[in-house]
C-alpha positions as CSV (number, residue, x, y, z in Angstrom):
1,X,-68.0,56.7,67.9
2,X,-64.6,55.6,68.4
3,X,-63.4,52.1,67.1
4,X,-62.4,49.8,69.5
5,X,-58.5,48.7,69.4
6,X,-57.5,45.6,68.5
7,X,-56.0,43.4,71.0
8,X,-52.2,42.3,69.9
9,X,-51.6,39.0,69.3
10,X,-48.7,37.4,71.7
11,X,-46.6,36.6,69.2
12,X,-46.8,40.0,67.8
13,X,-44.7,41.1,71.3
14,X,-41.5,38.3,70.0
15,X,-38.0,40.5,69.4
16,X,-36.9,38.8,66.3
17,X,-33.6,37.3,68.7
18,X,-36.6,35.8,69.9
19,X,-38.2,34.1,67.2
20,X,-34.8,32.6,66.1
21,X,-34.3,31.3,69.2
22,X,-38.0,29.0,69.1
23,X,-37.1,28.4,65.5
24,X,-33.9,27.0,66.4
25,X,-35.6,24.6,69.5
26,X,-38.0,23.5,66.9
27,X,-34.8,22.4,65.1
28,X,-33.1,20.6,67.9
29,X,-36.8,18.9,69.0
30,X,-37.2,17.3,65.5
31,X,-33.5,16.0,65.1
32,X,-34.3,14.7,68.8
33,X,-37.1,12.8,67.7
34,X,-35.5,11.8,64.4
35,X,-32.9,9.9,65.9
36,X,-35.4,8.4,68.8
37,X,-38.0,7.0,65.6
38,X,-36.4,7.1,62.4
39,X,-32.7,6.6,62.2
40,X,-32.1,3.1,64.3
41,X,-34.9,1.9,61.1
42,X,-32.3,3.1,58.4
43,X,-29.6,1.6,59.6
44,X,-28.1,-1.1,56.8
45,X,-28.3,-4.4,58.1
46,X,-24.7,-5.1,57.5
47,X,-24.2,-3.2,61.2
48,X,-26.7,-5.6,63.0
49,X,-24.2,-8.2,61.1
50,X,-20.9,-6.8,62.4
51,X,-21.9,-6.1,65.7
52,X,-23.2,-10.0,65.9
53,X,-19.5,-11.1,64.6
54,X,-18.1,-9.5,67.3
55,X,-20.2,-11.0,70.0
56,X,-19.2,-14.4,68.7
57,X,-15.7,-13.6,68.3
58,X,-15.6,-12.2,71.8
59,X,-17.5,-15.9,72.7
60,X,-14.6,-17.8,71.6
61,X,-12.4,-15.3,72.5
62,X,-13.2,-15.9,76.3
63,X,-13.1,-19.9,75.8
64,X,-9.7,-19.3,74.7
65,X,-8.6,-17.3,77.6
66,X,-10.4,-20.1,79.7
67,X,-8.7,-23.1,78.5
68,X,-5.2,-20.8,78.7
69,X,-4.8,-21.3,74.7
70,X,-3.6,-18.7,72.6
71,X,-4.8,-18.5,68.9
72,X,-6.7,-16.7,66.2
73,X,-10.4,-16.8,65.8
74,X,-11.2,-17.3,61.7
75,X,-14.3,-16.6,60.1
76,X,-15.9,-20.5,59.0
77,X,-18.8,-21.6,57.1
78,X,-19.2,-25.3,57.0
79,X,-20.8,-25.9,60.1
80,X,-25.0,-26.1,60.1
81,X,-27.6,-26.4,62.9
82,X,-30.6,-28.9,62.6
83,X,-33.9,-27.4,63.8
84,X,-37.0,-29.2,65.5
85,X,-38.2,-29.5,61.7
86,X,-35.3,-31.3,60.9
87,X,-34.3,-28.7,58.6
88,X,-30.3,-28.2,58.5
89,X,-29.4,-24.2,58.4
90,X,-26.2,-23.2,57.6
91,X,-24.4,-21.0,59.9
92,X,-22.1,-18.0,59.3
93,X,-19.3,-18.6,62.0
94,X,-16.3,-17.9,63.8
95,X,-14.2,-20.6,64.8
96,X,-11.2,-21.6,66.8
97,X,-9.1,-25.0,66.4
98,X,-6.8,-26.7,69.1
99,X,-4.1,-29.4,68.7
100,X,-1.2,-30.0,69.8
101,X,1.0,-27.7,68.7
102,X,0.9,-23.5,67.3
103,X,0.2,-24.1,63.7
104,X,0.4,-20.1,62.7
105,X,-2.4,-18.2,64.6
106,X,-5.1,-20.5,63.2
107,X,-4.5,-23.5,66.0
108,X,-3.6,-23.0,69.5
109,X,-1.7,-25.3,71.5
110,X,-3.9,-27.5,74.6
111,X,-2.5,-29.8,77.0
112,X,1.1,-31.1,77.2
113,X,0.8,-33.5,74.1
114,X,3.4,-33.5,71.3
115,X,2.5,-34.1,67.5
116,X,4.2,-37.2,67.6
117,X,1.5,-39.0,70.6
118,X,-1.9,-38.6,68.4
119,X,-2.6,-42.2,70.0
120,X,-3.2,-40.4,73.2
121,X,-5.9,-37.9,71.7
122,X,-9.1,-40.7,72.9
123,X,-11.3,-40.3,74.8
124,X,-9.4,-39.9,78.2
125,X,-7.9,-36.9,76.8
126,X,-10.9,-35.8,75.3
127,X,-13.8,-35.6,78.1
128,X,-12.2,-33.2,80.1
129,X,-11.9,-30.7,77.4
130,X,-15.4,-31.2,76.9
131,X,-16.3,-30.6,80.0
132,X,-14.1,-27.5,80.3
133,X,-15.8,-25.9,77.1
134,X,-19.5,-27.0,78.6
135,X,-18.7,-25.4,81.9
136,X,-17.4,-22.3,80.2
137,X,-20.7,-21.9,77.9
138,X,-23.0,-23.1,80.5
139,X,-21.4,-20.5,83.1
140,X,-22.3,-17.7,80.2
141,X,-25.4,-18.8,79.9
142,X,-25.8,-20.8,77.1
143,X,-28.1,-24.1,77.0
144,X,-27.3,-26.9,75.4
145,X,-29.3,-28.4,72.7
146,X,-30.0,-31.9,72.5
147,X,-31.1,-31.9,68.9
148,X,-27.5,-30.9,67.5
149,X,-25.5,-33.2,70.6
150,X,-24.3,-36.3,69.8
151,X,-22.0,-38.0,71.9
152,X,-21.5,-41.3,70.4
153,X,-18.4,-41.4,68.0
154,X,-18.6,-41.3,64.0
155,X,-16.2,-41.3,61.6
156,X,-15.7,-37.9,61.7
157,X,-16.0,-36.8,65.4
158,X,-15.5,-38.5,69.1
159,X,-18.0,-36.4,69.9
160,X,-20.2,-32.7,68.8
161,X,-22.0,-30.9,71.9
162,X,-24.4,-27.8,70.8
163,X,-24.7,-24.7,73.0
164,X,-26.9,-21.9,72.5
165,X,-27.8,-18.5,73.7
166,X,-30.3,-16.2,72.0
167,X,-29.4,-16.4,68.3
168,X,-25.7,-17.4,68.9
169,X,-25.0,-21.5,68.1
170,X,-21.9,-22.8,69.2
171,X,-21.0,-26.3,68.2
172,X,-17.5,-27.9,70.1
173,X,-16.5,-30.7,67.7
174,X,-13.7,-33.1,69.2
175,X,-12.3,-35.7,67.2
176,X,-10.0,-38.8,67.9
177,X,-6.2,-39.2,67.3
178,X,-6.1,-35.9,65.4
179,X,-4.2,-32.6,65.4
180,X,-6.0,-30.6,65.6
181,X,-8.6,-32.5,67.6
182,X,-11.2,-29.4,68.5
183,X,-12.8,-27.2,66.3
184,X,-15.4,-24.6,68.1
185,X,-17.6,-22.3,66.1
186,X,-20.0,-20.2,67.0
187,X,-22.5,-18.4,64.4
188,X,-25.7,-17.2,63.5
189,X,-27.9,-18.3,60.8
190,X,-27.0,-17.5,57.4
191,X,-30.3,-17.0,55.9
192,X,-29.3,-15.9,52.4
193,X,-27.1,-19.2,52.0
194,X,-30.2,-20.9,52.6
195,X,-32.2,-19.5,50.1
196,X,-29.5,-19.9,47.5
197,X,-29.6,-23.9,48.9
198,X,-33.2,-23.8,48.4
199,X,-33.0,-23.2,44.7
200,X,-30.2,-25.7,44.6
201,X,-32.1,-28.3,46.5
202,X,-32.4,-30.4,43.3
203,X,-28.4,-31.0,43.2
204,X,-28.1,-31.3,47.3
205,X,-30.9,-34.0,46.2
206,X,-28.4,-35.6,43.7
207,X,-25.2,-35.6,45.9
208,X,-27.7,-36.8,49.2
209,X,-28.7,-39.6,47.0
210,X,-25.2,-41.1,46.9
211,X,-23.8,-43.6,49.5
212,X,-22.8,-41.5,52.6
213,X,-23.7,-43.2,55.5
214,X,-24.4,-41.8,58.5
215,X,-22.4,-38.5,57.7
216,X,-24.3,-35.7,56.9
217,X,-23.3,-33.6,54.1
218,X,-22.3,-29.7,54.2
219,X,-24.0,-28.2,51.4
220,X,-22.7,-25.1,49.9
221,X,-23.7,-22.8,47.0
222,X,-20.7,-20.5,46.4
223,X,-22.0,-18.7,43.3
224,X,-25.5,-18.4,41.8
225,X,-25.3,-16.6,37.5
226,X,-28.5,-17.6,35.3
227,X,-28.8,-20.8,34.5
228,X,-25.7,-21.5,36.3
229,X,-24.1,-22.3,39.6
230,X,-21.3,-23.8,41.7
231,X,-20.2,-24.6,44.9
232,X,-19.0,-27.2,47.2
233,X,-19.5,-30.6,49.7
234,X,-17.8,-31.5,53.2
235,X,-18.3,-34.2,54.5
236,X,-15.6,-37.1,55.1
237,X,-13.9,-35.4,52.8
238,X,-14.4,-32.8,50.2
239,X,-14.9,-31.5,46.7
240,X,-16.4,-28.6,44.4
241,X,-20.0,-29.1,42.0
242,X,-20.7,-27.3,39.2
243,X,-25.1,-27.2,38.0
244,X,-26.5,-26.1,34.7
245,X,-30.5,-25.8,35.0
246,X,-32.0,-28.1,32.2
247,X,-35.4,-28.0,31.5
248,X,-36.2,-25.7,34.8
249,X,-34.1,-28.0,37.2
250,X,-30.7,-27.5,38.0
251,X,-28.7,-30.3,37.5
252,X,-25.3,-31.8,38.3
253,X,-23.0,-31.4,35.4
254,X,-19.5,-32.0,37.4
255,X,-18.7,-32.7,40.6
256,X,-14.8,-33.4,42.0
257,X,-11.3,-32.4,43.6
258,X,-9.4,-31.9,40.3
259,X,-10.2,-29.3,37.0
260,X,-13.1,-30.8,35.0
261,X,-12.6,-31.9,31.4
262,X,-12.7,-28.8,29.4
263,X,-14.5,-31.1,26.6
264,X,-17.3,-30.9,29.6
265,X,-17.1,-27.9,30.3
266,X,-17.3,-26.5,26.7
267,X,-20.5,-29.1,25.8
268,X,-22.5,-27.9,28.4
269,X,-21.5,-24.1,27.8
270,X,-20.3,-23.5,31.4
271,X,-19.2,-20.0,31.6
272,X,-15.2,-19.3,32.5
273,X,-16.3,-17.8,35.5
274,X,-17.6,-20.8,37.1
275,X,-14.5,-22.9,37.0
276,X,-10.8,-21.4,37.9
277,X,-9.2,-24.0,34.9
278,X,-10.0,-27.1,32.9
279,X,-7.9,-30.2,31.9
280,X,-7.2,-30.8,28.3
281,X,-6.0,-34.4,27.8
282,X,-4.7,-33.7,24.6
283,X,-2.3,-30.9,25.7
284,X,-1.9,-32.8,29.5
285,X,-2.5,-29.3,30.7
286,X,-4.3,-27.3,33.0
287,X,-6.0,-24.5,30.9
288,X,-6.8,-21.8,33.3
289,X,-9.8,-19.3,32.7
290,X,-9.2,-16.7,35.0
């Protein structure tokens, strides 16, 4: 009785040019489908970062074009945006100035007044800018937000109006008998400042606590090491802190425009990195730490 033959499989029938062909689509079909599902989610998020600086460069960029001024946008970080909450959130910016004159790159030169006619800068001279820069977001479709506007004059501005489009807040300060007498940023929030001011809220507490008015304060933590940390205020005007955590809290130790006392310094064990010099009145020197 004879045995029956065995049927060949198909893949028995592949030429070996064959089979490394399919092996190489299989190749090709998972690289495909690697770049489709994997790779956009290992991307560092220091690209989602740049490509957002560049969109609010190219912002202010535009305005500048629009309002036929030529000047340098500059990275800024002293501008924050107050949320329905009421919490303030610092922003990570770009920023343009405009006066009355080139100053470098860093101002560019608006309307036909000289340095010497600051009286003029009011508020004449200063609505029609406005408008220009609210016609130029609005016509790029930005909103603007009531909670950051204020339009009635402070010691510090003439006036703040508060666009914003997606993630991207813009804020056009103008301020009287200045030069310069706009400064326009536009940035995102920067969340890891925050959470560096949230540890630090006890010394924002501290400095909050102190007469300022109506002016709200510009809280910054420019260095975070153990049980120690510095940074810096703008407001009116401006000046550097220094906090030493005692008993679990950080605390104020220093705060001002010149070098501490190095007497301070030294009996509260600051470390030399957190603090470019100190003032020794018995030598009347500077004594610089790094």
């Amino acid at each position: 009785m004879k045995k029956k033959a065995l049927s060949k499989k198909p893949q028995d029938d592949l030429t070996p040019q064959k089979r490394l062909l399919y092996v190489l689509f299989a190749l090709v079909g998972l690289i495909v489908m690697y770049l489709i599902f994997v790779y956009p989610r290992t991307l560092p998020s220091e690209t989602a970062v740049q490509t957002q600086t560049l969109e609010e460069a190219h912002v202010l960029e535009g305005l500048a074009r629009f309002l036929d001024v030529r000047v340098h946008v500059t990275n800024y970080t002293y501008d924050d945006w107050t949320e329905e909450s009421g919490l303030r959130v610092p922003l990570s910016s770009k920023q343009i100035l405009l006066g009355t004159s080139d100053i470098g790159e860093n101002v560019g030169r608006y309307g036909s007044l000289l340095s010497d006619q600051l009286d003029q800068v009011t508020a004449d001279f200063l609505t029609p800018l406005q408008n220009k820069i609210t016609e130029y977001f609005e016509s790029n479709g930005f909103v603007q937000n009531e909670a950051n506007t204020s339009l009635v004059p402070n010691d510090l501005y003439f006036s703040t109006v508060a666009f914003q489009k997606n993630n991207i807040r813009c804020l056009s300060h103008l301020s009287q008998m200045s030069d310069p007498f706009a400064y326009i940023t536009c940035g995102t929030f920067d969340t890891h400042q925050l959470e560096l001011q949230k540890e630090l809220s006890n010394v924002l507490n501290e400095q909050q606590s102190q007469n300022w008015g109506d002016i709200p304060l510009t809280f910054r933590v420019n260095k975070l090491d153990g049980d120690f940390a510095n940074g810096s205020i703008a407001s009116l005007g401006g000046y550097q802190w220094i906090a030493k955590k005692i008993d679990g809290v950080f605390t104020t130790v220093w705060s001002g425009q010149d070098y501490p006392l190095c007497l301070d310094m030294a009996e509260h064990e600051v470390p030399a990195s957190m603090y470019p010099g100190c003032y020794n009145p018995e030598t009347q020197e500077v004594q610089n730490t790094y």
